[in-house]
Gaussian input, Z-matrix of N, CA and C with variables (Angstrom, degrees):
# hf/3-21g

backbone

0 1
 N
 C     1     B1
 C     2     B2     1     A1
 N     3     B3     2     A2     1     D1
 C     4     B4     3     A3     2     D2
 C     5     B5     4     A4     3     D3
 N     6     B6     5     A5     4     D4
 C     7     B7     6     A6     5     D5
 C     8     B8     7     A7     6     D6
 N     9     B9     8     A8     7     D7
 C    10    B10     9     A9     8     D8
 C    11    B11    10    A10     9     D9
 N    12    B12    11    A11    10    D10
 C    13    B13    12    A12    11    D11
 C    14    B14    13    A13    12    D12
 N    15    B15    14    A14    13    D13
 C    16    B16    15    A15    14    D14
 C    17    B17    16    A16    15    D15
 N    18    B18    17    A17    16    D16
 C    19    B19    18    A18    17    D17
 C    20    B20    19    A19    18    D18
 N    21    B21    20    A20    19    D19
 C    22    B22    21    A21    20    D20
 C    23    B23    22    A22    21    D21
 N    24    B24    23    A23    22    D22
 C    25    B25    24    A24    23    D23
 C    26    B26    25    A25    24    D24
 N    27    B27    26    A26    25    D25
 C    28    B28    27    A27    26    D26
 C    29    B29    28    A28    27    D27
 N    30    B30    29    A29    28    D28
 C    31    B31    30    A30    29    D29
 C    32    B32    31    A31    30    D30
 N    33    B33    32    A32    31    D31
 C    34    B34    33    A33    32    D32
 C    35    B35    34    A34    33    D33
 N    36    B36    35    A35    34    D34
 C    37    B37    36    A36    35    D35
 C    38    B38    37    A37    36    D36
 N    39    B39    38    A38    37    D37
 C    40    B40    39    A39    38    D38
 C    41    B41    40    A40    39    D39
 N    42    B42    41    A41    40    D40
 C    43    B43    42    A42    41    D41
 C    44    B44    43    A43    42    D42
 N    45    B45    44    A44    43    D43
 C    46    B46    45    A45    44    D44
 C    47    B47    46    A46    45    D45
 N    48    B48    47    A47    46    D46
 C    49    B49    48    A48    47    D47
 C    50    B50    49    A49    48    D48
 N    51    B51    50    A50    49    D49
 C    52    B52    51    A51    50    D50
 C    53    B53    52    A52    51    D51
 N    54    B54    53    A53    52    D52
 C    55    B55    54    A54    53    D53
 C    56    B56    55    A55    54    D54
 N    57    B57    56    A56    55    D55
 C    58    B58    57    A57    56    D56
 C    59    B59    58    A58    57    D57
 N    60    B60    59    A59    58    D58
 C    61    B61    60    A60    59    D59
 C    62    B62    61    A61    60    D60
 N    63    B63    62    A62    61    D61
 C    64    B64    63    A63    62    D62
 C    65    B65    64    A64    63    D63
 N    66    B66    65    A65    64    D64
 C    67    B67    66    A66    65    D65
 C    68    B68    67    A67    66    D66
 N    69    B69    68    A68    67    D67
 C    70    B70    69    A69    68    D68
 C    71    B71    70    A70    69    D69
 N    72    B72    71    A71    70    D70
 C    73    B73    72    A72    71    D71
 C    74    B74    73    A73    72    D72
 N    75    B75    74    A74    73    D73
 C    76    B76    75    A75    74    D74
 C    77    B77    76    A76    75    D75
 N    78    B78    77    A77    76    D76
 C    79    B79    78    A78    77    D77
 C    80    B80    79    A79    78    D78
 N    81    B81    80    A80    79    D79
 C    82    B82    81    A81    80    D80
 C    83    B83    82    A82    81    D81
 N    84    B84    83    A83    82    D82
 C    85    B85    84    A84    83    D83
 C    86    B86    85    A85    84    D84
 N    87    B87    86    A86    85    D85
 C    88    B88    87    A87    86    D86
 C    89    B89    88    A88    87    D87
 N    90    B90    89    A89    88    D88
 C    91    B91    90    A90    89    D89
 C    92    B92    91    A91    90    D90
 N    93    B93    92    A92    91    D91
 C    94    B94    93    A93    92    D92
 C    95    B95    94    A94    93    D93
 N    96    B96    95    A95    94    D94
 C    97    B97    96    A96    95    D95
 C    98    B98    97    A97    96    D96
 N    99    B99    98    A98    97    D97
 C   100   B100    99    A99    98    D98
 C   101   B101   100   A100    99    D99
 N   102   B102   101   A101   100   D100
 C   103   B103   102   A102   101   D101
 C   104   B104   103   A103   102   D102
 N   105   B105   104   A104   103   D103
 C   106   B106   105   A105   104   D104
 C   107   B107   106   A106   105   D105
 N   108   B108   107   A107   106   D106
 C   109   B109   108   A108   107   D107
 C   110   B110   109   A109   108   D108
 N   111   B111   110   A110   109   D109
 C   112   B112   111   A111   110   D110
 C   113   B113   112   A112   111   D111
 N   114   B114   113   A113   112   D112
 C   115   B115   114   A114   113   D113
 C   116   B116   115   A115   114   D114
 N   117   B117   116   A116   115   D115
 C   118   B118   117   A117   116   D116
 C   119   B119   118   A118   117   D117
 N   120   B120   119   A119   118   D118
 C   121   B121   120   A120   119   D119
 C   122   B122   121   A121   120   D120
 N   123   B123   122   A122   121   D121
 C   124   B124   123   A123   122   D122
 C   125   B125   124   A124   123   D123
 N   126   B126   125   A125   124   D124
 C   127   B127   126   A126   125   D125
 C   128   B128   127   A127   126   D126
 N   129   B129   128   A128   127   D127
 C   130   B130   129   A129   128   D128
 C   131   B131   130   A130   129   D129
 N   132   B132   131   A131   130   D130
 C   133   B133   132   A132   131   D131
 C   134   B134   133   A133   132   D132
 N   135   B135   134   A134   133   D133
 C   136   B136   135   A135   134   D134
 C   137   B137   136   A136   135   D135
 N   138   B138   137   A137   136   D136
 C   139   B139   138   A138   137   D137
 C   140   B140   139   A139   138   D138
 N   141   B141   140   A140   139   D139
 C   142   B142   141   A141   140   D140
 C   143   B143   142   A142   141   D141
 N   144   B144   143   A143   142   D142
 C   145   B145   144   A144   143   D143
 C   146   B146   145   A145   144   D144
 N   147   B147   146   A146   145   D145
 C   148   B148   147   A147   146   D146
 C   149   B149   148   A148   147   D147
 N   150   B150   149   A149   148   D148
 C   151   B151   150   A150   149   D149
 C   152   B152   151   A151   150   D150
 N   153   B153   152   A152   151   D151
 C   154   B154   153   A153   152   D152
 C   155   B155   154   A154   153   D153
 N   156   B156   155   A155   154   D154
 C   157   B157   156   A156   155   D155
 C   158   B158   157   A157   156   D156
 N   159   B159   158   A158   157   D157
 C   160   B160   159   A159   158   D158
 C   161   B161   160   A160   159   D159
 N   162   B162   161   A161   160   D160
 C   163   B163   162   A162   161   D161
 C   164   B164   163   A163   162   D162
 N   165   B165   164   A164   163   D163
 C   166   B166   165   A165   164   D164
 C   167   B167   166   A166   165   D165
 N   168   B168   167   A167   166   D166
 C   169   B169   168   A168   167   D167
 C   170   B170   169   A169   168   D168
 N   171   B171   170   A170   169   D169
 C   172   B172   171   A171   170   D170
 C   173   B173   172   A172   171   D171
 N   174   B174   173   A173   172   D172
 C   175   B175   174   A174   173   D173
 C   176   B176   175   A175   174   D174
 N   177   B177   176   A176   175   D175
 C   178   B178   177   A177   176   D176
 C   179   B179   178   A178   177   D177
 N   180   B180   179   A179   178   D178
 C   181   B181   180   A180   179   D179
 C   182   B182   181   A181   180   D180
 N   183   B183   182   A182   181   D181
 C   184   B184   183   A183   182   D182
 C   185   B185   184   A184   183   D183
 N   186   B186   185   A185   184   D184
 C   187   B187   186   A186   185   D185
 C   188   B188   187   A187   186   D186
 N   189   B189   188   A188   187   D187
 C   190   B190   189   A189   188   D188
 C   191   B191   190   A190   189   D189
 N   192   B192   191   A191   190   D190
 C   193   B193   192   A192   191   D191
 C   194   B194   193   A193   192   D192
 N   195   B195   194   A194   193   D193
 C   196   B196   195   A195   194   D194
 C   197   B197   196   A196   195   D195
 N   198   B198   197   A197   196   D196
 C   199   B199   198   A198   197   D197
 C   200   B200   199   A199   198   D198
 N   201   B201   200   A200   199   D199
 C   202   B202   201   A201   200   D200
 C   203   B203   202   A202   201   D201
 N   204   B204   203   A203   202   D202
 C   205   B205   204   A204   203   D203
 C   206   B206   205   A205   204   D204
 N   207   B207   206   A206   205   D205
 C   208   B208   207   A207   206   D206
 C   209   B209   208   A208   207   D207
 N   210   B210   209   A209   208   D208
 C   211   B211   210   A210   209   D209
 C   212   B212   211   A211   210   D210
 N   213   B213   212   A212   211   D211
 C   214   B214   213   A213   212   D212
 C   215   B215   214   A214   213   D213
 N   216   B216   215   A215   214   D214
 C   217   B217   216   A216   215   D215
 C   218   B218   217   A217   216   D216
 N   219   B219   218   A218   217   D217
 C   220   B220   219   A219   218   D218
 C   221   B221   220   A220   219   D219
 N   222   B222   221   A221   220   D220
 C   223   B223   222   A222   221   D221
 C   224   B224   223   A223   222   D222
 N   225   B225   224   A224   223   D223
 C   226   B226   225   A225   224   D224
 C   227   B227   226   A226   225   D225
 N   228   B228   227   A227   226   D226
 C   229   B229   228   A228   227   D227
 C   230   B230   229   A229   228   D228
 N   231   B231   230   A230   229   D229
 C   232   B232   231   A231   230   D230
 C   233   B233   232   A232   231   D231
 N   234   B234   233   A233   232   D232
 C   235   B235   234   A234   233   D233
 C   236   B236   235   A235   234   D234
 N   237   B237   236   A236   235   D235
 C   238   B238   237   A237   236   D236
 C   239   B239   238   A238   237   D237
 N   240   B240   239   A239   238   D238
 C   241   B241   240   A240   239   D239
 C   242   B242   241   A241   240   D240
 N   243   B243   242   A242   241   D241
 C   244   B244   243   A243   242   D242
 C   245   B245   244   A244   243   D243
 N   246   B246   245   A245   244   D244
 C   247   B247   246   A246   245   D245
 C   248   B248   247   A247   246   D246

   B1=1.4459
   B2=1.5316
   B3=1.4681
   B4=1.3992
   B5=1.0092
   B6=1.9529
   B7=1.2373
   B8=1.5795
   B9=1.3752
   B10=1.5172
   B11=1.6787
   B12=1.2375
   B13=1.1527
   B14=1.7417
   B15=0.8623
   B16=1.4070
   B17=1.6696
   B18=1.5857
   B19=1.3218
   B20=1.4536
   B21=1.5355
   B22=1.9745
   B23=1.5549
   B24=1.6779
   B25=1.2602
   B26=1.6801
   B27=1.5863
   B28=1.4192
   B29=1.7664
   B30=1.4786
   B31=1.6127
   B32=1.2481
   B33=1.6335
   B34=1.5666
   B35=1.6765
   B36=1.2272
   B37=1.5092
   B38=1.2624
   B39=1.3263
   B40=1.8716
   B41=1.2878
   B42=1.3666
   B43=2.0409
   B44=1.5789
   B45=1.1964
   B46=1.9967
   B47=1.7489
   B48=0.9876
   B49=1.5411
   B50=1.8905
   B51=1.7030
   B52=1.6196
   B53=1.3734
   B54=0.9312
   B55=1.7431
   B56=0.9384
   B57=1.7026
   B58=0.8392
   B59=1.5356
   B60=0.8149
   B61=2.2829
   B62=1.2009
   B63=1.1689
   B64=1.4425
   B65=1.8607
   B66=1.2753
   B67=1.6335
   B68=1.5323
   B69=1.2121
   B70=1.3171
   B71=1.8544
   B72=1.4850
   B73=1.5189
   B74=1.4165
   B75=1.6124
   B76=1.8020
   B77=1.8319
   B78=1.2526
   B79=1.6136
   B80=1.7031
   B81=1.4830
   B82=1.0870
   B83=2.0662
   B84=1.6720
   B85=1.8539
   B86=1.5860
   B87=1.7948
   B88=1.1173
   B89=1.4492
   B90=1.3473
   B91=1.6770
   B92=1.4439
   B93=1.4860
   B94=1.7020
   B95=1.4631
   B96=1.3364
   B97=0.9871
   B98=1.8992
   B99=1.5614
   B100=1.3165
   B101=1.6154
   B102=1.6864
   B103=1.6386
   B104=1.4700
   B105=1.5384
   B106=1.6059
   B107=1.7786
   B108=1.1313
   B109=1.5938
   B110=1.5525
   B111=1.2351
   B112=1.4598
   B113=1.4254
   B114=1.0879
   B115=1.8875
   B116=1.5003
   B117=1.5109
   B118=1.8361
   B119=1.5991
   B120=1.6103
   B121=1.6379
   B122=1.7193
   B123=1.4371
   B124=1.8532
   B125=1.4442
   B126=1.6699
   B127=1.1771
   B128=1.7421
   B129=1.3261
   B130=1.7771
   B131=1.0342
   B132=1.3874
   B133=1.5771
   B134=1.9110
   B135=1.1442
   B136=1.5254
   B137=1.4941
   B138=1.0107
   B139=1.9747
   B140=1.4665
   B141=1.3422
   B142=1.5863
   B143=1.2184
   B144=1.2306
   B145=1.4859
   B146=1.7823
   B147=1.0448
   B148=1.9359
   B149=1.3702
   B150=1.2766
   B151=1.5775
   B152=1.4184
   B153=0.6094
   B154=1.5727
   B155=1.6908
   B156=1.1831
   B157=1.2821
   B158=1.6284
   B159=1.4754
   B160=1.6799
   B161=1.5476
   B162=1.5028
   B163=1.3590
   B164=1.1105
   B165=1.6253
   B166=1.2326
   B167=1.7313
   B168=1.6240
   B169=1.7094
   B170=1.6707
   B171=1.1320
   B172=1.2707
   B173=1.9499
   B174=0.7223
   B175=1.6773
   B176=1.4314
   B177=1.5097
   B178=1.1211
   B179=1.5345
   B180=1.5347
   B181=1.2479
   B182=1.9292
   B183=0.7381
   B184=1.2820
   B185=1.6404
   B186=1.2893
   B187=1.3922
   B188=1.2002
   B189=1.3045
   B190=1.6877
   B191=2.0618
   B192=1.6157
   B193=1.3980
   B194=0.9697
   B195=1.4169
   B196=1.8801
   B197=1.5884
   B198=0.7179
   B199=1.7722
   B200=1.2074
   B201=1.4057
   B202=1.8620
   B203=1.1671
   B204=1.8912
   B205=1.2277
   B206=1.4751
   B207=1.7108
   B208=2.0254
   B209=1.5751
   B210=1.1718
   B211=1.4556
   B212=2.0639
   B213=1.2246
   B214=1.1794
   B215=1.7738
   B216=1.3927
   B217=1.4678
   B218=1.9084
   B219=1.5944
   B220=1.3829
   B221=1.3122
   B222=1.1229
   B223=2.1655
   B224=1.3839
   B225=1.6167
   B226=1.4485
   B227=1.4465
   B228=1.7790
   B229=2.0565
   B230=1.4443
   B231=1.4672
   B232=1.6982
   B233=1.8325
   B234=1.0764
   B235=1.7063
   B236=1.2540
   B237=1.0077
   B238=1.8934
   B239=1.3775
   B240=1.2673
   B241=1.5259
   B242=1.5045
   B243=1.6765
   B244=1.4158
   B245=1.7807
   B246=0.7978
   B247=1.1060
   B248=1.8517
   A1=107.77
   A2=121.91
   A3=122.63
   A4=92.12
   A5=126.21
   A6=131.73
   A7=103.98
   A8=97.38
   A9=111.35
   A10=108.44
   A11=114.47
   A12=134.40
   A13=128.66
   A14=109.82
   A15=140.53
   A16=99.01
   A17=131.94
   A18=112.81
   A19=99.83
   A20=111.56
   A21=113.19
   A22=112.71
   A23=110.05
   A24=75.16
   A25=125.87
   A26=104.22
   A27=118.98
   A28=125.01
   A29=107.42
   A30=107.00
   A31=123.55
   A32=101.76
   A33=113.17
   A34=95.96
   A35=119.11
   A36=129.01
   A37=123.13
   A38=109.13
   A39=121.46
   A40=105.43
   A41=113.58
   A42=103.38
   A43=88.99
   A44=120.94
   A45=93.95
   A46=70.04
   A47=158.10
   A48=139.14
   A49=120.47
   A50=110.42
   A51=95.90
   A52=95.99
   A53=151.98
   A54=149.87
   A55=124.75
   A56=129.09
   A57=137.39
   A58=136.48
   A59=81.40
   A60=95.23
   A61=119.66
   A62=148.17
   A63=139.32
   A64=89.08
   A65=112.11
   A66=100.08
   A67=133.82
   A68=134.38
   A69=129.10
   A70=125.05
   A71=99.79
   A72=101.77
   A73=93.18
   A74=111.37
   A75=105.78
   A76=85.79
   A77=82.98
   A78=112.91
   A79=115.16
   A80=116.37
   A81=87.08
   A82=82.70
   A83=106.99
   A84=76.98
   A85=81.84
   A86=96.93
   A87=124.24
   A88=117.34
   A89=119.68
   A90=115.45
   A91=103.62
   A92=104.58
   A93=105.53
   A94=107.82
   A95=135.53
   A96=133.13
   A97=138.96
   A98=100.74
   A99=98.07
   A100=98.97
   A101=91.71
   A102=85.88
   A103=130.12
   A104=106.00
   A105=117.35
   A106=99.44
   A107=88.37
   A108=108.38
   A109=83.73
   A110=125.25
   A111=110.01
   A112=124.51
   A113=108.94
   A114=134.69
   A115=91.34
   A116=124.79
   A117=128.89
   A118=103.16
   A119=98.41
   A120=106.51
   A121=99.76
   A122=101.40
   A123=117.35
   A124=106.08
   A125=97.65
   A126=85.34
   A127=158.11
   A128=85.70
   A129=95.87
   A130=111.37
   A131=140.89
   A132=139.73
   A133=100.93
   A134=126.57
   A135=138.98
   A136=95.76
   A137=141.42
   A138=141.35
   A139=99.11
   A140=122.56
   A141=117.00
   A142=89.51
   A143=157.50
   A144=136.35
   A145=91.58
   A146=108.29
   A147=100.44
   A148=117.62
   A149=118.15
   A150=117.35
   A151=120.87
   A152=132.37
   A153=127.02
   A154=110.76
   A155=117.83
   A156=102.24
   A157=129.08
   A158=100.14
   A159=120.07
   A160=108.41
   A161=133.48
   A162=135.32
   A163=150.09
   A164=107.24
   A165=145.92
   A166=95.19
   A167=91.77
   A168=108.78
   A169=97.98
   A170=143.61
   A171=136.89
   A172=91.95
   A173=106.41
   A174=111.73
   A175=140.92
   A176=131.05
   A177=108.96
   A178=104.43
   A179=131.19
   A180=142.14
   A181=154.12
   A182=117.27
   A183=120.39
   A184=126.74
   A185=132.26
   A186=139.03
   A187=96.02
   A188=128.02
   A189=138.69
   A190=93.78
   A191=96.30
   A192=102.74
   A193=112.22
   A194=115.55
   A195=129.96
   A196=106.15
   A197=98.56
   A198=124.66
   A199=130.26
   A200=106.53
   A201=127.19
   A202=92.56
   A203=104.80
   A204=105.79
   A205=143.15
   A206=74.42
   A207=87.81
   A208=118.47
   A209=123.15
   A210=116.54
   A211=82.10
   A212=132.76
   A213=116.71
   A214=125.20
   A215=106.58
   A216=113.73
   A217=89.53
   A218=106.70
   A219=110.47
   A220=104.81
   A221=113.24
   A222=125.85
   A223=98.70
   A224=116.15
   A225=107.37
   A226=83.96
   A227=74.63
   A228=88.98
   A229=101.13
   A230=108.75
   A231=103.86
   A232=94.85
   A233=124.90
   A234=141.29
   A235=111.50
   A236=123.23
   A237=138.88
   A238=110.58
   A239=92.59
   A240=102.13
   A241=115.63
   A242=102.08
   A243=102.99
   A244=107.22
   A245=121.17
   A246=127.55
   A247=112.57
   D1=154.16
   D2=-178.03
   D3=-146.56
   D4=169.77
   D5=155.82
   D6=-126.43
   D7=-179.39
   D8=172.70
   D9=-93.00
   D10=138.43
   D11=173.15
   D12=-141.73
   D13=121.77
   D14=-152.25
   D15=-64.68
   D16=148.28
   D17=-155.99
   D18=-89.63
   D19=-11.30
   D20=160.26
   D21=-68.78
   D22=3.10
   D23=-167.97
   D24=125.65
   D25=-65.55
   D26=166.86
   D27=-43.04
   D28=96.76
   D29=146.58
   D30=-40.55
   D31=-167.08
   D32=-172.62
   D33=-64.50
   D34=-64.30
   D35=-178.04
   D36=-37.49
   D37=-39.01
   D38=164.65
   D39=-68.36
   D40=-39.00
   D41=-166.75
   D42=-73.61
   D43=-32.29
   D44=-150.71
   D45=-93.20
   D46=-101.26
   D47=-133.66
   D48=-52.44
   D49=-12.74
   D50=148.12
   D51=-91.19
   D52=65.31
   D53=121.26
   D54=-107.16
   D55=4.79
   D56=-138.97
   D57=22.80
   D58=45.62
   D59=-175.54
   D60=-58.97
   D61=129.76
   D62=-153.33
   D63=-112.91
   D64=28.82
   D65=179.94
   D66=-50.49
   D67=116.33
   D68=159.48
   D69=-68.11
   D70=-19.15
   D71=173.41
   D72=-166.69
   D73=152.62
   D74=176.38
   D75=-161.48
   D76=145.02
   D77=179.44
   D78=-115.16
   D79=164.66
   D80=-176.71
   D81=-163.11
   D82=129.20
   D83=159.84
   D84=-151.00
   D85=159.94
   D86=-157.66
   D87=-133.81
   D88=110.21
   D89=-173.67
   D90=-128.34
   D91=150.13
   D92=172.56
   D93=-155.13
   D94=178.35
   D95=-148.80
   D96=50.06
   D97=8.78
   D98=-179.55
   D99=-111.32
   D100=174.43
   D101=-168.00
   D102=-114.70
   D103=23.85
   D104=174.00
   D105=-159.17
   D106=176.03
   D107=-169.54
   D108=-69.84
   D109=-58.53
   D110=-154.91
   D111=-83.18
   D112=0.49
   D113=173.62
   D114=-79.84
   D115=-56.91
   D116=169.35
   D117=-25.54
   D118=-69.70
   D119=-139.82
   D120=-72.36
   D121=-48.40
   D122=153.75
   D123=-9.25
   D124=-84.57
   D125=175.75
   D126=-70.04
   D127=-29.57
   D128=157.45
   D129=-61.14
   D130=-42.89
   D131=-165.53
   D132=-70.47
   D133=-31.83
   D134=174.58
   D135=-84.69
   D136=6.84
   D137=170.97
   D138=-104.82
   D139=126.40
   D140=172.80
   D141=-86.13
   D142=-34.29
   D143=-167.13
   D144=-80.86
   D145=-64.51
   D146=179.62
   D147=-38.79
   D148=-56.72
   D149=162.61
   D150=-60.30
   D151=-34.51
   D152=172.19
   D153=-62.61
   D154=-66.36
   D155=141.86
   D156=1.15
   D157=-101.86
   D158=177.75
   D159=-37.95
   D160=-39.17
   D161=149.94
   D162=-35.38
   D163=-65.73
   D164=145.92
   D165=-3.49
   D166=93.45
   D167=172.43
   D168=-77.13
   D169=3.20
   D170=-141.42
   D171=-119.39
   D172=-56.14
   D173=153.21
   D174=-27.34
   D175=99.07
   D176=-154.54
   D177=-120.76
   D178=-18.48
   D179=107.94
   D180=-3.48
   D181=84.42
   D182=163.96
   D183=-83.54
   D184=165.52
   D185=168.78
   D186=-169.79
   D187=139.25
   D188=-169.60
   D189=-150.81
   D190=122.18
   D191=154.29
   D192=-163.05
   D193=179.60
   D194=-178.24
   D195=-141.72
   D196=-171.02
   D197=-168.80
   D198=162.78
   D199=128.75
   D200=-154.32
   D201=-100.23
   D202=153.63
   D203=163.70
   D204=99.04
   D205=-5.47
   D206=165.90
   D207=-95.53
   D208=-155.64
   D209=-155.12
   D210=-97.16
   D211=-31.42
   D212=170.02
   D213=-79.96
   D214=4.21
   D215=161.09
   D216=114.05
   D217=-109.83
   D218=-177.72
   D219=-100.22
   D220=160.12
   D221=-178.88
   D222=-126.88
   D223=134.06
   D224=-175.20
   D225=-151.43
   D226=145.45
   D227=-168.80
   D228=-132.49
   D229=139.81
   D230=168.75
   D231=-116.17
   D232=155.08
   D233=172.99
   D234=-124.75
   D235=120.92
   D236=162.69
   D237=-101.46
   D238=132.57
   D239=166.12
   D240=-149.79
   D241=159.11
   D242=172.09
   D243=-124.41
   D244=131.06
   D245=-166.43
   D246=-93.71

């Protein structure tokens, strides 16, 4: 498992509070190098920390994206939050 980290430094918790994010809880999972949406979700759904996540009744938030074109092909991110 890996996360994204910010080149200051900043985790998930650093990115949403320089956004000013008023989060009470935020999730976050991140896959790249696979080659369809459902090879993604596959695999998060086989991650107990990724699935737990995707579960996570506590969440009332979504954010879903990707991006082409890095040296692992596409990057695809889902974000939870509770506000």
């Amino acid at each position: 498992m890996w996360w994204f980290v910010l080149a200051g430094g900043a985790g998930l918790w650093g990115r949403a509070a320089a956004a000013g994010a008023p989060y009470r809880g935020i999730g976050e999972n991140l896959a790249c190098g696979r080659g369809s949406p459902a090879e993604v979700v596959g695999g998060w759904m086989n991650s107990p920390g990724h699935r737990a996540n995707i579960l996570n009744s506590g969440f009332t938030d979504i954010g879903i994206g990707l991006a082409g074109g890095g040296r692992a092909g596409t990057y695809w991110m889902q974000l939870f939050d509770t506000v």
